[in-house]
Each structure stands twice: as structure tokens, then as C-alpha cells.
C-alpha positions in Angstrom: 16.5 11.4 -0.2 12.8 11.2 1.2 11.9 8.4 2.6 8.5 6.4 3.2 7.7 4.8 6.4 8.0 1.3 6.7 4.0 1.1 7.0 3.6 2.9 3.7 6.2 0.6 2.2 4.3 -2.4 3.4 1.3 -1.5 2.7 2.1 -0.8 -1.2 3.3 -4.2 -1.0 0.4 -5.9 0.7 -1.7 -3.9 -1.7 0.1 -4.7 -5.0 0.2 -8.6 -3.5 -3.5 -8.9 -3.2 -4.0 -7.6 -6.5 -1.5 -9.6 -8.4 -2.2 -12.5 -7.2 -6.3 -11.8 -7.5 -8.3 -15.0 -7.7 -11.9 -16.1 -7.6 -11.2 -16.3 -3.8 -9.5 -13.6 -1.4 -5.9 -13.7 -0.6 -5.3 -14.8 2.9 -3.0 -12.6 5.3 -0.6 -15.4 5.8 0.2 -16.4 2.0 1.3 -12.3 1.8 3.0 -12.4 4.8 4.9 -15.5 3.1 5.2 -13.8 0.2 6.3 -10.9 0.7 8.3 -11.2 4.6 5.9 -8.7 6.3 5.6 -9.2 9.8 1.7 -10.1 10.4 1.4 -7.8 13.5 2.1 -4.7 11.3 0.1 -6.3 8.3 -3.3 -6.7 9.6 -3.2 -3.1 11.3 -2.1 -1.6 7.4 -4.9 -3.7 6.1 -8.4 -2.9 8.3 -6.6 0.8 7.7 -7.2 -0.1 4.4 -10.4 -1.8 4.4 -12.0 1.2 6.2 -10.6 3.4 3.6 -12.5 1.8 0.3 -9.1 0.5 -0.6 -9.6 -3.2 0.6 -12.3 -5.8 0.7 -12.1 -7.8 3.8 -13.6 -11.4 3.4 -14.5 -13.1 6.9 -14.6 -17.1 7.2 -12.2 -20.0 6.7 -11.5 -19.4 3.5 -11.5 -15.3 3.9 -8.6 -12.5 3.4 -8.8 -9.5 1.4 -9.6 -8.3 -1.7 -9.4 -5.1 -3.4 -12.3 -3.1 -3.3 -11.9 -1.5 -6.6 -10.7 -1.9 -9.8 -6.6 -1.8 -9.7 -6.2 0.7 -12.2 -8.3 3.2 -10.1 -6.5 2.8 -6.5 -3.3 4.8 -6.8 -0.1 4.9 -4.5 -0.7 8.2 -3.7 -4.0 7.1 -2.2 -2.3 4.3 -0.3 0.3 6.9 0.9 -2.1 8.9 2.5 -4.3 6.6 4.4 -1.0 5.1 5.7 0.5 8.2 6.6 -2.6 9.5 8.4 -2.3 6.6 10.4 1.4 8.0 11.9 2.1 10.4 14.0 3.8 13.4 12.8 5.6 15.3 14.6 7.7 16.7 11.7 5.3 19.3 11.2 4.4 20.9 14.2 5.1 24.8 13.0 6.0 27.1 15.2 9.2 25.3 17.2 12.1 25.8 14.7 13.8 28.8 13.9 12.6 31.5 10.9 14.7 30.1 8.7 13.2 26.7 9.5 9.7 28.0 9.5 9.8 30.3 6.6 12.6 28.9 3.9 13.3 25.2 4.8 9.8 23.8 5.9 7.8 25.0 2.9 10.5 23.9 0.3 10.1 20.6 2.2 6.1 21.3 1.7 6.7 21.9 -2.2 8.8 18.9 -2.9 6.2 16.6 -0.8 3.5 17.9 -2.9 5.4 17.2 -6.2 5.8 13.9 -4.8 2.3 13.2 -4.0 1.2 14.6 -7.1 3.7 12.0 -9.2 2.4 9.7 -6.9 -1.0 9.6 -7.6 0.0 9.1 -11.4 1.0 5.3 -10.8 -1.9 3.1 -10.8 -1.7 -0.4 -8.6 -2.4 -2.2 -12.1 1.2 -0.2 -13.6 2.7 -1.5 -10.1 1.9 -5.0 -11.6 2.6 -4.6 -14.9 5.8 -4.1 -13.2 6.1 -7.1 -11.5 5.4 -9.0 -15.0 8.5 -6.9 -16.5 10.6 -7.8 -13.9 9.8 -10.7 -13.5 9.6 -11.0 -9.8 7.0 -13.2 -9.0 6.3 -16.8 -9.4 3.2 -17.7 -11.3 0.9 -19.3 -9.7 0.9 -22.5 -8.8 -2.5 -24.1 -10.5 -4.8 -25.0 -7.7 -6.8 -28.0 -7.2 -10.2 -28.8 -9.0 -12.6 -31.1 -7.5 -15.4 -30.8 -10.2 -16.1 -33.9 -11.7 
């Protein structure tokens, strides 16, 4: 099975966080780390990856965090996957080391099968990511918070 780094994986959820739980004001680094278990060291490098990118809006001040930068339904997790993963190192794919069977049969199945995957990838939307959260049921409402309008 293929597997995504743990960066990518944290990132889809940082992402899908911020925009589930979307409010008049931004979501605050520490409420997703709560949420979600990510350790803050690794989230706030995912997020100004992010915030460069176009995918993130980042909010400075006391009452400042991210937001997304575009609608939901137009960021996709193939997007996400990408900036994350240009992020890594990869050493995977330095050509020219393995054997001709590795260079010429195994590595570009390897290629086909990542580009099918990126390509079913960029079909899912972040809004179908949380119209899966409401079908599963996996997150709390929100807690209503306070109004001091009079």
C-alpha cells in the first residue's frame, strides 16, 4: 500500500479543521492542535507552507490563526499533497542508482500508479472532506460562543 507522509497526513487534517470549523474569526493553531493531536512544532511549519502556497490565510494579532484562502470546494487534496510533498526530501526518485529492471520496469509503474493517484486525488474537494466529517459524525458541534452585544 502507498503511503502519505505524516506531513501530508497532517496537513489534510489541519486543512479540513480550519475549514470545518470556519467562523467569523480565524482558527487559532492551538484549538487544532487540541483538536486534532498534531504536535504544534510540525503544524505551524505545514501551515506558512500553506499560507505561501494560496492555500491558507494567516491572521496576525491576539485573536489571529488561519483561515482558508479560498473557497473549500476549490482547494483539493491533491493540491495539499503537492505543496506538502515539495516540502520533503525525496530521495526515492533519484534515477540512475538501481538496477535496469529498477529503472526501466519498476520505477515507472511506480510513476503510473502515483499519477493515478494524484489524479483521483485532485477529484476530492476540502468541502466533500467535510461533508464527510458530518456523515460520520466525527466532530463535535460547536460549542455556541459568547455574545456581548447588548
Amino acid at each position: 500500500m502507498l503511503r502519505m507522509s505524516k506531513k501530508t497526513l497532517l496537513a489534510l487534517e489541519a486543512v479540513v479543521d480550519i475549514a470545518y470549523h470556519a467562523r467569523p474569526e480565524p482558527v487559532q493553531s492551538k484549538e487544532i492542535t487540541k483538536r486534532q493531536g498534531i504536535p504544534q512544532r510540525y503544524l505551524e511549519q505545514v501551515m506558512q507552507q500553506l499560507v505561501h502556497a494560496g492555500v491558507l490565510k494567516g491572521v496576525r494579532g491576539p485573536r489571529g490563526g488561519y483561515r482558508l484562502a479560498r473557497e473549500r470546494r476549490r482547494i483539493t487534496v491533491g493540491e495539499i499533497v503537492r505543496i506538502v510533498s515539495a516540502m520533503e526530501v525525496s530521495e526515492e526518485n533519484s534515477g540512475g542508482n538501481g538496477s535496469s529492471i529498477g529503472d526501466k520496469v519498476v520505477r515507472p509503474l511506480l510513476s503510473r500508479v502515483q499519477d493515478n493517484m494524484m489524479r483521483e486525488l485532485d477529484d476530492v474537494t476540502i468541502e466533500d472532506l467535510c461533508r464527510r466529517v458530518d456523515e460520520k459524525g466525527v466532530v463535535e458541534p460547536l460549542a455556541p460562543t459568547a455574545d456581548f452585544n447588548i
